[in-house]
C-alpha positions, 0 to 999 in steps of 0.5 A: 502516471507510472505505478510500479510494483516494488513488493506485493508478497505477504511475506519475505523468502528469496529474490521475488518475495518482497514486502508491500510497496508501490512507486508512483512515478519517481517520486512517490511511494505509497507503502515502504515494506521491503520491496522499497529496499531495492531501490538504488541510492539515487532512487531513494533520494528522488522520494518526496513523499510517501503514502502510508496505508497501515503501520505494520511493519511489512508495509513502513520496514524500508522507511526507517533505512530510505531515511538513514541512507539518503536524507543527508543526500537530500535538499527537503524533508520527505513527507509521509502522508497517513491517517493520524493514528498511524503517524502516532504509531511510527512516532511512538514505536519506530522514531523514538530514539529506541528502535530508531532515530527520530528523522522528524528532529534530526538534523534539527526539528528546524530542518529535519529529515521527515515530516508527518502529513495526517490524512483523513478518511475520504481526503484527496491529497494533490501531488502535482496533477496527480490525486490520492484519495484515502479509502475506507479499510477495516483491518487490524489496526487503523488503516486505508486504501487509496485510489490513484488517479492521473491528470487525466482521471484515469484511477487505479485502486488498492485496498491495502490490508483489509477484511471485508468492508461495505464502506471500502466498495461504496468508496470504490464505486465513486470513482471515475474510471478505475483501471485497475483493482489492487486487492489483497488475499492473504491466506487460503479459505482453509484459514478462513478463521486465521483471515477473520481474527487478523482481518485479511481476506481468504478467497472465498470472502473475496468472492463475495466482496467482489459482488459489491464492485458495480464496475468491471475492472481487472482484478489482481491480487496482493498479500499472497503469504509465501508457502501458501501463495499459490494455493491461495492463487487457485481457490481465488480463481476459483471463487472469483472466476467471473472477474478472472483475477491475476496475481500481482508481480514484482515489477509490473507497471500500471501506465495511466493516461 
């Protein structure tokens, strides 16, 4: 089971910042920000399913444009995977016929190009002998993390946006054999403030979230927002040295067994 990273900047600004999106293998996604935008043509049509955390638009904006530009390419609907609220915010605002097409009656609503799978809270969705467990999250908007686990049991996790939350590390500590942490850290402890209304971590938060973690695992970290990215990189050393957490980067590959 591969996991690339295909955007993990907070923000967009120049070649290496691209939005939220992994690619599991080569057929799955779980985000659609901008990163997912780089994949070639032929790579987009391969995209069965896609595993939503949240619906802003730094994690769905490439969904829409994969959809335009490669559903005729295909033989099946692409299935987005989330929690019902979410599904219910891209029915209403994205595939509306304003913003844009509904995919999920077009060509037909027989045979169209999407389909909405809800998730809830604590499901695990099997994809092949691949599993996806979606985690408790406390964010802005209806959200979840998710922890991917390969036929082998081995589990990566990722938070996907959230603030501090208690239910999330129970999750977290559940699982067998985690890997690997994903966790955001979207702004410096100076916006510590800014990071409580918008309900993203700043490194000092991070720092006491990581007390909850039972299991030492390598930490890297997510959601930098650009122009701050590596001040927020330092204060997260700083704050959580004892786990020696590492900046996510475009590219980099998660194999597990």
């Amino acid at each position: 089971m591969k996991i690339t990273v295909l955007g993990c900047a907070g923000g967009v600004g120049g070649p290496l910042l691209r939005t939220t999106s992994l690619r599991v293998d080569d057929d799955i996604l779980v985000d659609a920000g901008t990163g997912a935008a780089d994949l070639s043509l032929e790579d987009m049509a391969k995209i069965d399913h896609v595993l939503l955390t949240h619906a802003h638009l730094d994690h769905i904006c490439a969904l829409p444009l994969i959809l335009d530009s490669v559903g005729a390419m295909r033989t099946q609907a692409l299935t987005v995977h989330a929690l019902p609220e979410v599904i219910q915010a891209l029915r209403q605002h994205i595939f509306n016929h304003h913003i844009w097409p509904d995919f999920s009656r077009i060509p037909s609503a027989a045979a169209p190009y999407l389909v909405f799978s809800p998730l809830t809270l604590g499901q695990t969705l099997s994809l092949g002998q691949r599993r996806f467990t979606a985690l408790p999250a406390d964010h802005a908007v209806p959200a979840c993390g998710y922890a991917m686990t390969s036929p082998s049991g081995q589990t990566l996790v990722f938070s996907g946006d959230t603030g501090p939350c208690p239910a999330f590390w129970q999750a977290v500590n559940q699982q067998p054999q985690v890997v690997a942490l994903i966790i955001e850290t979207a702004f410096p402890n100076a916006e510590h403030q800014l990071a409580l209304a918008a309900k993203h971590l700043c490194p000092l938060q991070l720092a006491g979230e990581l007390q909850q973690l039972r299991h030492p695992t390598p930490i890297y970290i997510t959601h930098l927002k650009p122009g701050a990215a590596g001040l927020t990189m330092q204060e997260v050393q700083q704050a959580a040295s004892a786990h020696a957490p590492q900046a996510l980067s475009p590219g980099q590959q998660f194999l597990l067994d």
